[in-house]
VOBAPA-603828 format. One record per residue (C-alpha): x, y, z. Coordinates in steps of 0.2 Angstrom, whole numbers, plus 5000, padded with zeros to 4 digits. Example, Ala and Ser with C-alpha at 12.3 -4.5 7.8 and 13.67 -1.06 7.14 Angstrom:
% VOBAPA-603828
506249785039506849955036
END
This chain:
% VOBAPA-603828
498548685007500148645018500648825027502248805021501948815001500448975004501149175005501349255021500549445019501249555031500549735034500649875044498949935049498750135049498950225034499450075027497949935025496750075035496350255026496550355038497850455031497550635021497350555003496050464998495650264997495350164982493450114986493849914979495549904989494849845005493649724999494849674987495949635003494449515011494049434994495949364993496449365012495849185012497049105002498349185011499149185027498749345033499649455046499449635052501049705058500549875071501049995084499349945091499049835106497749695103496349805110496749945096497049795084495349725086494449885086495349905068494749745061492949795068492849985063493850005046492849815041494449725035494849545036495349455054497349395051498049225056499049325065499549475072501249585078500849715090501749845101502749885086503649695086503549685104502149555104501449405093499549335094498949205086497049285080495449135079493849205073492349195083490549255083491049385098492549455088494349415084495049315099497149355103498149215110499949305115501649195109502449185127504149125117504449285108504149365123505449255131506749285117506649475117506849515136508649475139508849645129508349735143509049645158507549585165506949755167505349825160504749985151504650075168506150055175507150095158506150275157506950315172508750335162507950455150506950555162507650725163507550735143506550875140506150855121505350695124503650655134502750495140501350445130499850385140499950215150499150105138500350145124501650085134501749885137503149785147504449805133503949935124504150135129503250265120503550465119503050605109504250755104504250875092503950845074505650865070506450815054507750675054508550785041508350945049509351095043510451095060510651305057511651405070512251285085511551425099510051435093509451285083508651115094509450955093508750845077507950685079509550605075510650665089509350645100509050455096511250455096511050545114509550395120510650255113512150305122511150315138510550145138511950065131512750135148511550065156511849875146510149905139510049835121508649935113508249985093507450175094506350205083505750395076504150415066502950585065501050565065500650685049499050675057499050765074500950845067501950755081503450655081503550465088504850395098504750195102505950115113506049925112507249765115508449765100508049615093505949665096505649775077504349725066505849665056506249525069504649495073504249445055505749345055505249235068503649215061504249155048505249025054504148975066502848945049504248875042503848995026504849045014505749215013505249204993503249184999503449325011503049515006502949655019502149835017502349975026502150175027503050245042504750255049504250125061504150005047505850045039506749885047505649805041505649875022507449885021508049735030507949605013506349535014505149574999504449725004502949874996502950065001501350124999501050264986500150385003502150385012502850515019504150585006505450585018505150395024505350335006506950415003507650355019506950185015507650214995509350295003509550125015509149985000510450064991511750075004511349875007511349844988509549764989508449904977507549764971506949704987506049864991504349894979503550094980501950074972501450194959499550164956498650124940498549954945496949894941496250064942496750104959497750234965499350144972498750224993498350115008497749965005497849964985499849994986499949824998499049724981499949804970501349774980501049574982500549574964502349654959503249514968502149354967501449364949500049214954498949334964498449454948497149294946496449304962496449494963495549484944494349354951493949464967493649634957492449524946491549454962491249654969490949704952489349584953488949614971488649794965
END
């Protein structure tokens, strides 16, 4: 089948396709995934580099992509199969379009406008690539309660409004992006070009496939995915998101006046519970009816395999 005419999946990976969240995985949800993965076009959308990416496919057992978006939009691989394992060839053009953002200048050099800040801290050197900068701070809440201005830390917000303003001194172009790992209870700060989110990167993906925007669905969990899920393409919340990523993500539909755009999943379909990789189907299934005969001929397929 011509590219043009098949539907382009694109996923998040952690606590999204992969479990490992705190609630639990419907057990046909991932092999469900590999059973239908070959009549699409498949792409996992992550914060992961293609080292981490790889040791996703390998470990949680789900199907190699077409492609794959790493470093949180700041990179684009095509993925081939092989005996060894999933090979990676890097898009040099996206590369190309995003720097200009940053002046030429890499993730090095634009940490050095933001170093005195003491709520944020470097994460380690292989989280970091040429345009993307990772921190960690406090798991603080984009809503916080602000309480008494003397003793109250800054929230999220104001520190994000504080790092724009800095770099936009600096005629850096960036899009800063807060998410909190449930997980080990800190909060996430990427840095990246401006026109380098997962949203972006989709986009020029698509266009590049020549897709489209009716065959395309995105899923997503995390705040680093809320370009993406609130920008206007077809897009699926997973049923395991944090409560307060699905109301910003159901707050910012409804300020653009695309509600319908945006799908949470609620389970029962199928029989699974709406989390991970279940919400993605159910997902795909809400907006492009044609896959429920896949999906029904996979679960038949498992069903006999057992």
């Amino acid at each position: 089948m011509n590219r043009k005419n098949r539907i382009l999946l694109c996923s998040d990976l952690d606590r999204t396709v992969l479990p490992n969240g705190k609630e639990e995985e419907s057990p046909p949800a991932r092999p469900l995934l590999r059973k239908i993965a070959k009549q699409l076009i498949l792409a996992y959308v992550s914060g992961r580099d293609r080292h981490l990416l790889s040791d996703a496919i390998s470990e949680y057992a789900i199907p190699v992509p077409d492609f794959a978006i790493g470093d949180v939009g700041t990179s684009i691989y095509t993925v081939r199969e092989k005996a060894s394992g999933p090979v990676f060839e890097k898009w040099e053009e996206w590369e190309k379009r995003i720097a200009g953002d940053w002046k030429g200048m890499d993730y090095r050099a634009v940490s050095e406008f933001l170093k005195d800040l003491k709520e944020i801290r470097l994460q380690a050197p292989e989280s970091q690539n040429t345009y993307k900068l990772s921190y960690f701070s406090e798991q603080i809440s984009i809503f916080s309660d602000p309480g008494p201005a003397e003793t109250r830390c800054r929230t999220a917000a104001e520190l994000i409004k504080e790092i724009d303003q800095r770099l936009a001194d600096q005629g850096v172009k960036a899009n800063i992006i807060w998410s909190v790992d449930d997980m080990k209870g800190v909060g996430l700060l990427d840095i990246i070009p401006e026109k380098a989110t997962k949203f972006h990167a989709v986009n020029f993906l698509k266009e590049k496939l020549g897709i489209e925007e009716k065959k395309v669905v995105y899923a997503g969990d995390s705040g680093n995915d809320l370009p993406a899920l609130t920008g206007g393409l077809q897009a699926v919340l997973v049923k395991n998101a944090a409560e307060e990523v699905r109301q910003m993500a159901l707050a910012e539909v409804k300020r653009k006046g695309n509600k319908e755009k945006l799908y949470p999943a609620r389970g029962n379909f199928f029989g699974m519970n709406g989390n991970y990789a279940a919400g993605v189907l159910e997902g795909l299934c809400h907006f492009l009816p044609e896959t429920e005969t896949w999906m029904k001929s996979g679960l038949q397929e498992i069903e006999n395999e057992g």
